[in-house]
N, C-alpha and C positions, 0 to 999 in steps of 0.2 A: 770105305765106300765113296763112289767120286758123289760130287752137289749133282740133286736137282734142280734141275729150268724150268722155271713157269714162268706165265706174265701176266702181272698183277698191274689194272687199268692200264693197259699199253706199254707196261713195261719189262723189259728182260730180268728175272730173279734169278739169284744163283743161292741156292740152301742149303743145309746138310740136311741129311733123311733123320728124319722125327722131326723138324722145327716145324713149326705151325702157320696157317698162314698170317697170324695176325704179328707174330715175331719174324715173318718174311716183312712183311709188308711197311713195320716201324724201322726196319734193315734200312730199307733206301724212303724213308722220311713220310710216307703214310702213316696219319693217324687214323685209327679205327678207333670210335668209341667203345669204353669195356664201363662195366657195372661191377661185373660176380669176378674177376681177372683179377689180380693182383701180381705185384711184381715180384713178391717174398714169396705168395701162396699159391700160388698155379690157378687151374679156374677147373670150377665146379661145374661150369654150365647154364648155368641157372637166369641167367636175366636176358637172354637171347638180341641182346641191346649190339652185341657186335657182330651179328649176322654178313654175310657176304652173296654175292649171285660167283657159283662157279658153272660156267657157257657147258651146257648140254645136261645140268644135273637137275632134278626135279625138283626139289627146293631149296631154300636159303641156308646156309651152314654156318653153324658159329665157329669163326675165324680163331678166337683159342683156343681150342680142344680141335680144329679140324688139317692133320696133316699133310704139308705140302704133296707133290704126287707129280712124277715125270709129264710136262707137257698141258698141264691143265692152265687154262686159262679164269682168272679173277677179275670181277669188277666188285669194288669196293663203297660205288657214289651211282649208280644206279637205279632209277624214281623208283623201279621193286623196293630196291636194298634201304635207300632213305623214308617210303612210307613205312616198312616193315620197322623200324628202328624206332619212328616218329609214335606208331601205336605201340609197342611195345614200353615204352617213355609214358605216353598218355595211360594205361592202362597203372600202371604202377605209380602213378600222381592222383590216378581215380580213389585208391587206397590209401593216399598217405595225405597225413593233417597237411593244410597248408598255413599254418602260424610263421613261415619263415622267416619273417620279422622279430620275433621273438626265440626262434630256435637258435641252441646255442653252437651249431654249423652252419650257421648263415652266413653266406659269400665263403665260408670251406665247404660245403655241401656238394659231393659231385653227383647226386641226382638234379639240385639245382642247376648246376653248371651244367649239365647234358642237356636238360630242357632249353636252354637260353640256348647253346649250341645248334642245337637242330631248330629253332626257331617255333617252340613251343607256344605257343600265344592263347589259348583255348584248349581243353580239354572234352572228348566228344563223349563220354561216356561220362553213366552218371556216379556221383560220388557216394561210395559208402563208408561208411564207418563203424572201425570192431569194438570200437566200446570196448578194447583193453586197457587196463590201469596199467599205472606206470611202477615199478619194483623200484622203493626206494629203501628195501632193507639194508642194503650195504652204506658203510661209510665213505667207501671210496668210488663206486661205480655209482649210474642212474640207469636201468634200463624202460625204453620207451617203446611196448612192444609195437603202438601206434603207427613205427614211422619205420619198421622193421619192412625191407621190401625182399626179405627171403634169399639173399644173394649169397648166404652161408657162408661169408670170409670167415666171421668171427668163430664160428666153431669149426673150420680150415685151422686157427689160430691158435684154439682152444685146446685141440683135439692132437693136430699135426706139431707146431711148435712148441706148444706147452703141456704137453703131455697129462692136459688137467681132464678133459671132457666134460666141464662144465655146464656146456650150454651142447646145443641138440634141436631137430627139426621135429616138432611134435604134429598129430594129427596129417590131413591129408587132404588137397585142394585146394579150395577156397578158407579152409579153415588153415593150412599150413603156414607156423609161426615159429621161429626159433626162442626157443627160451630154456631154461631147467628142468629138469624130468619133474614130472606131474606138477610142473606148473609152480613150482615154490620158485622161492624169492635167493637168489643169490647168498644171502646168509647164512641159507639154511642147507646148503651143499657145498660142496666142495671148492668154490672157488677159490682163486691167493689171491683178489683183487692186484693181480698184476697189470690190470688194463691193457693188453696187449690187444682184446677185443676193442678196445676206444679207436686204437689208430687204424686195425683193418676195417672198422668197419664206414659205407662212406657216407652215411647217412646222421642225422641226429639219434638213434636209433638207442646207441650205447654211449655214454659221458662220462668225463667225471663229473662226480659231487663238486657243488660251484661251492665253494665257502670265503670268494671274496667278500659278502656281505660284513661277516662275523670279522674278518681285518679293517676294513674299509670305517666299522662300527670301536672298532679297538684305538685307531690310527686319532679318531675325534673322540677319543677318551681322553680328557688332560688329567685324568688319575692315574692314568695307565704309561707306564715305560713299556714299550711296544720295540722288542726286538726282534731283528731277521738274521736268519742264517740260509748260507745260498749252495748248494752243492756241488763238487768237482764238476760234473757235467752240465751242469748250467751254463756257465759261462763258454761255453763251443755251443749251444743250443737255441739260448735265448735270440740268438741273430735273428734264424729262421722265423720266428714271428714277427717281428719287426720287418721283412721281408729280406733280409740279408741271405747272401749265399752260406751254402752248409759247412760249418766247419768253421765261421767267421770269430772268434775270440774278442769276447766285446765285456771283458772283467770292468775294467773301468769304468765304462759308461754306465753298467749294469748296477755298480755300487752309487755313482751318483744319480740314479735314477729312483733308486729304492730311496734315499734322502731325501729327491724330492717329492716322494710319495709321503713321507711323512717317519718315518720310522726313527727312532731316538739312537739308535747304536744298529751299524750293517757287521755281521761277522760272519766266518767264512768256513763254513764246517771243514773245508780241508785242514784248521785247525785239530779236529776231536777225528780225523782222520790221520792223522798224524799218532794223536793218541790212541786210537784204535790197535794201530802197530805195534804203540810200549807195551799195551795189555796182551792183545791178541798173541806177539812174537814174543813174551815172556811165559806167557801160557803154555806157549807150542813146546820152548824151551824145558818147562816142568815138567810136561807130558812126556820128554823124548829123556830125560832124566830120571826121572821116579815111577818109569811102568805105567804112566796115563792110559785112557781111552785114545786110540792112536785107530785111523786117521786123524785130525783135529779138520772138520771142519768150518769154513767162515760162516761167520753169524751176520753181516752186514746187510744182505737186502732180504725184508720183512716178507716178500713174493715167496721166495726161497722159503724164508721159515714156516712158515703157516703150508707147504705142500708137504716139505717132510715131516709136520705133526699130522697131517692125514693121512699121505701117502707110506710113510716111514718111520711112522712114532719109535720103535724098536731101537733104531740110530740116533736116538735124541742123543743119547752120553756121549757122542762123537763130537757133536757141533760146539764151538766155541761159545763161552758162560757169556761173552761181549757182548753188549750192548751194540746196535748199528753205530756208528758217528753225528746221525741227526737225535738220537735218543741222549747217547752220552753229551749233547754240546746242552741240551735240555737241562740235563740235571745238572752242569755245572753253572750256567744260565742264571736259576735258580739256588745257588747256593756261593760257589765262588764268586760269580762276578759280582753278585747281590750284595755278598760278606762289604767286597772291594768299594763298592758301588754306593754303599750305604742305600741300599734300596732294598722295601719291603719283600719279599717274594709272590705273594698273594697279589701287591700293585701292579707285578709285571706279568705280560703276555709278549712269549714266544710263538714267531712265525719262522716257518721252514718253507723255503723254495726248491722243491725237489723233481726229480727227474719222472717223478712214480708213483701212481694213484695209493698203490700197496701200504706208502708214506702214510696217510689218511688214517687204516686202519690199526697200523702202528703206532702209533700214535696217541690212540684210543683206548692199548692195551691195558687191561687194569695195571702189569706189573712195569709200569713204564710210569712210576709217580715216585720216585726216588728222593724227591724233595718236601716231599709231604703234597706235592701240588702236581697235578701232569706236569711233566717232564716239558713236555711238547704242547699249543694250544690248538693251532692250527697249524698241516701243510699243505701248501699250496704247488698245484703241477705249474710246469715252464706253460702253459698255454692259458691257467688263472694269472700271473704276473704278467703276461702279457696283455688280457684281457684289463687288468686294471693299469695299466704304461698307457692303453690307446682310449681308456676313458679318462683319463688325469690328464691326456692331451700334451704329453710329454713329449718333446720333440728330440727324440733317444738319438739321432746324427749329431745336431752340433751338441752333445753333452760336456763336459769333461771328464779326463779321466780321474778317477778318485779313487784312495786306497779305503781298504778295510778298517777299521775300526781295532786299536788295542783292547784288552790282551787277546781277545777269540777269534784276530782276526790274522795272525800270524801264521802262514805255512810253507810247506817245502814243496818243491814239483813230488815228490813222493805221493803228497798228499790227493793233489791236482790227477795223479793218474789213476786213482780212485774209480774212476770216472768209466774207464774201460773196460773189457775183459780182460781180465789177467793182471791188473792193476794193483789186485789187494795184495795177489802174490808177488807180486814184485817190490811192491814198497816194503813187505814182509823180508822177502829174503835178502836186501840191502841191508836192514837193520839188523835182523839177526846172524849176518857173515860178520857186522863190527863187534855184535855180541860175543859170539862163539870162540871166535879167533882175538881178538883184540887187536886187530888191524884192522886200518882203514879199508873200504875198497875201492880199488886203483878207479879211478875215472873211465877208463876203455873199456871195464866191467861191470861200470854203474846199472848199465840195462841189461836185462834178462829176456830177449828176443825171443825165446824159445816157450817163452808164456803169452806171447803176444799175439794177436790174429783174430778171425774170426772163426778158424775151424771150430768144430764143436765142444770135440775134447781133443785137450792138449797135454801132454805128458813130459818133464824132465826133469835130470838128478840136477843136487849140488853138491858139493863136499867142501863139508864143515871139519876144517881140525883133522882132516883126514875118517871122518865117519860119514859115509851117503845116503845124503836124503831125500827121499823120491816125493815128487810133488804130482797135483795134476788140477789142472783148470775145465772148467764144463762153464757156460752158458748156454741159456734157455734149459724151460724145466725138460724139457724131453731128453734135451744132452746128460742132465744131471740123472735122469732116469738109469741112463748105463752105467754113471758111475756109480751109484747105490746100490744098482741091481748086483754089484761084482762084488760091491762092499758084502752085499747081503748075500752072498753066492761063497766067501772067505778067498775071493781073488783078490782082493786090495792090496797092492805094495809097495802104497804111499803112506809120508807121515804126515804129508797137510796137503788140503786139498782145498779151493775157493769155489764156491759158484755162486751163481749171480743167475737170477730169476730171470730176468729178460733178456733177450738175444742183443750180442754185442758189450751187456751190460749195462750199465743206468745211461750209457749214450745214446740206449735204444730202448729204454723206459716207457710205460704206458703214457706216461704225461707229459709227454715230448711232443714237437710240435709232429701238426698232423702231416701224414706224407711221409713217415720215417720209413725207409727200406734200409737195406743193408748197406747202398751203398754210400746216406746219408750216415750211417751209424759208423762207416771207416773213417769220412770227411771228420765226424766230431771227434775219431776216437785219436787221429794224425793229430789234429790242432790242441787234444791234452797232451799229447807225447813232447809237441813242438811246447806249449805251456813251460814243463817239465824240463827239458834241456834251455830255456830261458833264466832260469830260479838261479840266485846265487846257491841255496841249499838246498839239497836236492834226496835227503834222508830223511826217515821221521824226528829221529831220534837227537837231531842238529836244531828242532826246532825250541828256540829259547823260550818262547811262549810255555812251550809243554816242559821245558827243563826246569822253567821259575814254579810252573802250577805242581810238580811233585815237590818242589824247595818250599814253597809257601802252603799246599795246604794236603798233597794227596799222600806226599812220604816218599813213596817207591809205586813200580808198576806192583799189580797184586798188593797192595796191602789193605788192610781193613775198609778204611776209607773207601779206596779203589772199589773195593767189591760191592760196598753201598750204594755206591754212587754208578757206578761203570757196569756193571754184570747184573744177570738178570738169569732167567729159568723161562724153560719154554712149556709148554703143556701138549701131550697127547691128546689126539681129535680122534682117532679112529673109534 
């Protein structure tokens, strides 16, 4: 079908039929403010904040949901279109707290920023307040149904993306508020504290759990050895808060930053990511050798595990016994570095920098204490470390660059692409082609391109020793929905399969900075690839860190130890 011509504020448009006019209009460099719009989530309708004048129609139409149309004429700035926008702003400030000094999206708040935009100065209506408490049952999320302005991203996110349906528009009117069916607490349904809701939503509304207090309290402990560990996708992440472009690779800086925070040893889970692969791709190897439970699903992001104990308890035998990599650097933490270290266990507290609220509740899991002690003390999202980098007054530009700390703090780009979708598989099937075969693989074959991407689900073989092993990747829960549903249907004719709870992967984590869409999640996921081909070593299995810790204290992958220490058991929720 040829473009439609319209003209928006005096200008000639040329569109394809279905665009909107609000994606005509950002075409040739008009901004339209959006509220309920999102770039990931389409729009709902709802906050009527990006309303337009189109010349002969009877009322104002919201510009994301309203389709271009042969020959219509747009005004976008309009004294209708700007009072229309300015009340509809006032009206939804009348409802929400104004603590903005202490909320913890202040100066990220784009209700904030819209009011300052349109030149907000006073509010004409008067202020009421719903006297809703705030849900602090979960360990990883905050909701605050207070400052909730109805724009329904989050269950767009919930619902569309993550296939969870957690949260929901309850009642009707003036009483209408998003939250859990009949009003419980996040805990108590079905969530994966993937926080996926944090980043859509633009308000203070939904959070994570701040637990820099309890580090900040650990850091001026002179009892306490206070270690951090930082995650593949950290380091392409952390820029963005700091206000760096996306995709920025800022390892160095990041590790001498965390020293000047105070922390007595920085190490770098792409370490126990590294080991993740001895265990995981020796596992896969038993499996495809003695008859196992075949798929073998990844066990690494806690999002993922807690929906298929609700959603899929049935398929528990399928998922990998592994431990995540921030769990396993936990117990080793605790126990190797300790032994090494000459340091109490009980003295020390571990911190985690991770990409993902989920982290939190992981965390917390009772069977996550493999050392007699949690495993893990606290994790903290990219957007807590940032929070405590701009209150330490750390000036993260001229830093230097600094390496990781021995022996945890040793890894391969293998490890580094963690980080992405389709990561695990690939660091996976490097190791296990040197396993299988007993040859190297050739360098032009080191990457598996065919696992990589943002499509949903991604499917392809390899051949090992001349036997073909069918693989398939899924991120986000709703992609992972089709592959289980096939599983569970006896269509599956894969022997291993990764998913990763959040879209793109832990690149696109709930606890990533705010603003993540998709096409920030490629920018982080290009700058682990580019990581990765920078490494001298670029296998799990190469890494000496992990070759000394089986010579010194683990044995072999899968052996007793290993299983104490590394694997773990998941529980049915349904």
């Amino acid at each position: 079908m040829s473009d439609i011509t319209l003209t928006i504020d005096g200008r000639t448009v040329h569109a394809a039929p279905g665009t909107t006019i609000l994606e005509a209009a950002r075409s040739i460099g008009i901004k339209i403010p959006t509220l309920c719009w999102h770039e990931d989530l389409g729009a709902p309708s709802a906050c009527r904040v990006c309303v337009v004048e189109i010349v002969g129609a009877r009322i104002l139409q919201p510009a994301c949901s309203y389709p271009v149309s042969q020959g219509i004429t747009v005004r976008t700035n309009s004294p209708v279109v700007r009072e229309a926008r300015r009340m509809a702003v006032e009206l939804l400030l009348a409802h929400h707290p104004d603590d903005c000094l202490s909320c913890a999206r202040n100066l990220r708040c784009e209700l904030q920023q819209l009011a300052s935009d349109l030149g907000i100065r006073e509010i004409r209506f008067e202020r009421i307040e719903r006297g809703l408490p705030k849900d602090e049952s979960s360990p990883s999320i905050v909701r605050d149904p207070e400052k909730c302005i109805n724009c329904r991203r989050c269950v767009e996110a919930c619902e569309k993306v993550q296939g969870v349906a957690a949260l929901s528009t309850v009642n009707r009117g003036f009483d209408s508020i998003v939250m859990p069916a009949y009003e419980a607490g996040l805990m108590d349904v079905v969530c994966v504290m993937c926080g996926q809701c944090t980043l859509a939503c633009p308000t203070g509304a939904i959070t994570e759990r701040d637990d820099t207090a309890r580090v900040w309290a650990a850091l001026a402990d002179p009892s306490r050895h206070v270690v951090v560990q930082t995650a593949p996708a950290i380091r392409a992440s952390l820029g963005e808060e700091l206000d760096l472009p996306a995709g920025s690779v800022v390892t160095g800086k990041m590790v001498a930053a965390l020293r000047r925070l105070g922390f007595d040893r920085v190490f770098d889970t792409d370490f126990t990511a590294d080991l993740t692969i001895m265990e995981e791709g020796h596992e896969l190897l038993q499996r495809l050798t003695s008859g196992g439970t075949l798929p073998l699903l990844t066990s690494c992001s806690p999002g993922w595990i807690k929906f298929i104990e609700h959603f899929y308890p049935e398929l528990l035998p399928h998922v990998s016994t592994c431990k995540s990599p921030q769990q396993m650097f936990g117990a080793l933490a605790k126990t190797y570095y300790a032994e090494k270290a000459g340091i109490n266990p009980k003295d020390m507290f571990v911190v985690s920098i991770m990409p993902c609220t989920a982290k939190k509740f992981e965390a917390q899991r009772p069977e996550m204490t493999a050392s007699g002690n949690p495993d893990v003390d606290v994790a903290l999202t990219t957007r807590e470390l940032g929070r405590m980098l701009r209150e330490a007054g750390i000036d993260f530009d001229n830093l230097p660059e600094e390496d990781f700390d021995a022996p945890l703090g040793i890894s391969t780009g293998a490890g580094a692409i963690f980080g992405a979708t389709g990561g695990v598989m690939e660091a996976a099937l490097r190791t296990v082609y040197e396993v299988v075969t007993g040859r190297e693989l050739p360098l032009e074959n080191l990457e598996f391109h065919d696992v990589r991407g943002l499509e949903g689900v991604k499917e392809t073989s390899v051949t090992l020793n001349g036997n073909t092993v069918n693989v398939a990747v899924a991120h986000g829960l709703a992609n992972a929905r089709k592959v289980l549903d096939r599983m569970r249907a006896g269509q599956a004719p894969w022997q291993f399969v990764e998913i990763m709870c959040c879209p793109g992967g832990c690149v696109g984590g709930g606890g990533q900075p705010i603003g993540t869409v998709m096409s920030t999640r490629a920018e982080r996921a290009r700058a682990l690839y580019d990581v990765d081909r920078g490494m001298e070593l670029r296998s799990s299995h190469k890494n000496p860190g992990v070759e000394a810790l089986y010579q010194e204290f683990l044995d072999r992958p899968l052996s007793r130890r290993s299983h104490e220490l590394l694997h773990t058991h998941y529980t049915p929720r349904r």
